[in-house]
C-alpha positions in Angstrom: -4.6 -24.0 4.4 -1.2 -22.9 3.5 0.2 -20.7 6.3 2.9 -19.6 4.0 0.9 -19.2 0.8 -1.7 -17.5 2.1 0.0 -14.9 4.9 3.7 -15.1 3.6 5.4 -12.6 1.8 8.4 -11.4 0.0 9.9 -9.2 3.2 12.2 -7.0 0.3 8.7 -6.2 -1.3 7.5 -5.0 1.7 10.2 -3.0 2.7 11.1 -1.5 -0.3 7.7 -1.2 -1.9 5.9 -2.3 -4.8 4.8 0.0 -8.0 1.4 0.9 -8.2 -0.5 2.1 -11.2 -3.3 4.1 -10.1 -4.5 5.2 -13.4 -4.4 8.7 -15.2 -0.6 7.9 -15.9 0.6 8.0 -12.5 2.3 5.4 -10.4 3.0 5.3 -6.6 5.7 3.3 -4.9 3.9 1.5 -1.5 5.8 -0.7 1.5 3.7 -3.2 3.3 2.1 -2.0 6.8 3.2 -3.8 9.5 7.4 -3.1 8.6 9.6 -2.6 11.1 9.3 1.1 9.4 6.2 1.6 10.2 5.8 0.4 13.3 9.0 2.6 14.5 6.9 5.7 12.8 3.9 5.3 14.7 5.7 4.5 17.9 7.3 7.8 17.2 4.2 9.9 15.9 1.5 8.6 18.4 4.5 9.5 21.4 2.9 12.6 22.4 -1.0 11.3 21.7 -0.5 8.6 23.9 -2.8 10.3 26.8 -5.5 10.5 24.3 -4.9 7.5 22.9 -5.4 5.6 26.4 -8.6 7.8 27.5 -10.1 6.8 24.1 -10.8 10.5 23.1 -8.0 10.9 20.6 -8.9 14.4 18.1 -10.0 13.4 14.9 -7.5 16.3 13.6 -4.6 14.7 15.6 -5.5 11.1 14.0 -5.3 12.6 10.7 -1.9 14.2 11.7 -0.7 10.7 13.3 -1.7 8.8 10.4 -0.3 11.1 7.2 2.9 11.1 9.3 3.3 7.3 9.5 2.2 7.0 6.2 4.9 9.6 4.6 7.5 8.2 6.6 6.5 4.2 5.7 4.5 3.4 3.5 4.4 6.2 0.7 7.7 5.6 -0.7 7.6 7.6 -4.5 5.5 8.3 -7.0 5.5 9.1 -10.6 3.2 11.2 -12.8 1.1 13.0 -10.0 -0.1 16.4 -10.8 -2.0 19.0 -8.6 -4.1 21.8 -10.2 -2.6 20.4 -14.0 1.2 20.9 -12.2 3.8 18.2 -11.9 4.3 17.0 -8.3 7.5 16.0 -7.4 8.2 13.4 -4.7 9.0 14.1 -1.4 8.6 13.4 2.5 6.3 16.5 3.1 4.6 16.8 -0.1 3.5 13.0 0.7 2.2 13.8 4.3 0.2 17.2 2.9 -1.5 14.9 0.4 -2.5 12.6 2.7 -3.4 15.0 5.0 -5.6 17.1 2.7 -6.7 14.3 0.9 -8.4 11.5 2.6 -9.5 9.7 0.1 -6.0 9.5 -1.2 -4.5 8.8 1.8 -7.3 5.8 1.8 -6.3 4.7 -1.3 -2.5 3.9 0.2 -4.0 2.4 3.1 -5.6 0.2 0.3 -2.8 -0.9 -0.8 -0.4 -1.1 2.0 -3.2 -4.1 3.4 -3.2 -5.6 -0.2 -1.1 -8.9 0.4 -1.3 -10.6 -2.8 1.0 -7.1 -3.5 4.0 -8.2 -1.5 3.3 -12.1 -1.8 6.8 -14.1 -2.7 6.6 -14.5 -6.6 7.2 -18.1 -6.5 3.9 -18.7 -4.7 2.4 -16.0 -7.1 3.7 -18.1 -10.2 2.3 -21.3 -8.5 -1.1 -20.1 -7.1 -1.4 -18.7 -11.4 -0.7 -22.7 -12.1 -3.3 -24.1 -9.9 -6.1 -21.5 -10.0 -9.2 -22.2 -11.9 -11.2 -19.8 -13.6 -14.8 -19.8 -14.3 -16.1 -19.0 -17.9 -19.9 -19.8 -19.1 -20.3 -22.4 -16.6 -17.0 -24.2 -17.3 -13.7 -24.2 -15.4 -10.5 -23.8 -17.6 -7.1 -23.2 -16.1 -5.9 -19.9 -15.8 -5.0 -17.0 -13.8 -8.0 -16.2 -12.0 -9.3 -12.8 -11.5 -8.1 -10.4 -8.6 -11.0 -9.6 -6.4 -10.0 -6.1 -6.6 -9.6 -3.7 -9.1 -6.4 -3.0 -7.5 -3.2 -3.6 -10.0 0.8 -3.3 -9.5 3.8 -3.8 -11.0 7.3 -4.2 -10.0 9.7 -1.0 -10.1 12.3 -2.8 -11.8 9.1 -2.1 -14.5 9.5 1.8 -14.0 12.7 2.6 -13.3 
C-alpha cells in the first residue's frame, strides 16, 4: 500500500475547501477535518466543556452546540443555491452554525464530507488512480474510471466561481 496515495492529500484543498453539489441546485464549499482550522475551533469551543468532557457526561445539547460551532468556523466554508421555507439563504458564519444546529441531518451531511478523502486527494494521484483502476462490466474488466463507493460528488470551485 501506498501511504501517500491512499492517506495523502492536496493540503490547499483542505484548507480552502472543495465544491460540493448536493443536488436541488445547491452547492456547499467543505475544508477537510483535521486542519489546523479545525482543530484550533474545537480547542476553542470544547474550552469551557472540558469538565464534562473529562467526567464523560457531556449534554447532548452542548455537543450539538460544540460541534455546529467547529463546523461554522472550519469546515462549512460557502454555499450556493440554499433556500429555507422557498427563500434564498445567503452565506454566513451564523447562518451556517443555526443550520447545523437545527438541522442534524444537514449538519451530518458536512460531516460526510469533511471525512470524504478521495475529496481532498492531490489530483495527480486522482489522474493516476483513473489510469490504473479497472472496472467491472458483465463479467469483464475494461479500464476505466471506476465507480465512487459513494453517492457523494464534488467539483472544484474554480468550476463555480
Amino acid at each position: 500500500m501506498d501511504l501517500k496515495k491512499t492517506f495523502g492529500f492536496d493540503r490547499e484543498k483542505a484548507d480552502g475547501g472543495v465544491w460540493v453539489d448536493i443536488g436541488q441546485d445547491a452547492h456547499i464549499k467543505i475544508a477537510k477535518f483535521g486542519t489546523n482550522k479545525y482543530q484550533l475551533a474545537a480547542m476553542r469551543h470544547t474550552r469551557k466543556y472540558q469538565a464534562q468532557i473529562r467526567a464523560g457526561r457531556p449534554d447532548p445539547e452542548s455537543l450539538a452546540d460544540i460541534t455546529a460551532n467547529i463546523l461554522a468556523d472550519s469546515v462549512l466554508l460557502d454555499w450556493r443555491g440554499m433556500t429555507e421555507d422557498d427563500t434564498p439563504l445567503q452565506y454566513s458564519r451564523a447562518n451556517a452554525y443555526r443550520l447545523l444546529r437545527d438541522y442534524p441531518d444537514f449538519r451530518a451531511m458536512v460531516e460526510q464530507y469533511a471525512n470524504d478523502m478521495s475529496l481532498f486527494q492531490d489530483a495527480m494521484d486522482m489522474e493516476e488512480d483513473a489510469k490504473n483502476s479497472w472496472r467491472i462490466s458483465n463479467g469483464s474488466a475494461s479500464m476505466g474510471v471506476s465507480e465512487p463507493s459513494s453517492s457523494l460528488t464534488s467539483t472544484t470551485s474554480s468550476q463555480h466561481t
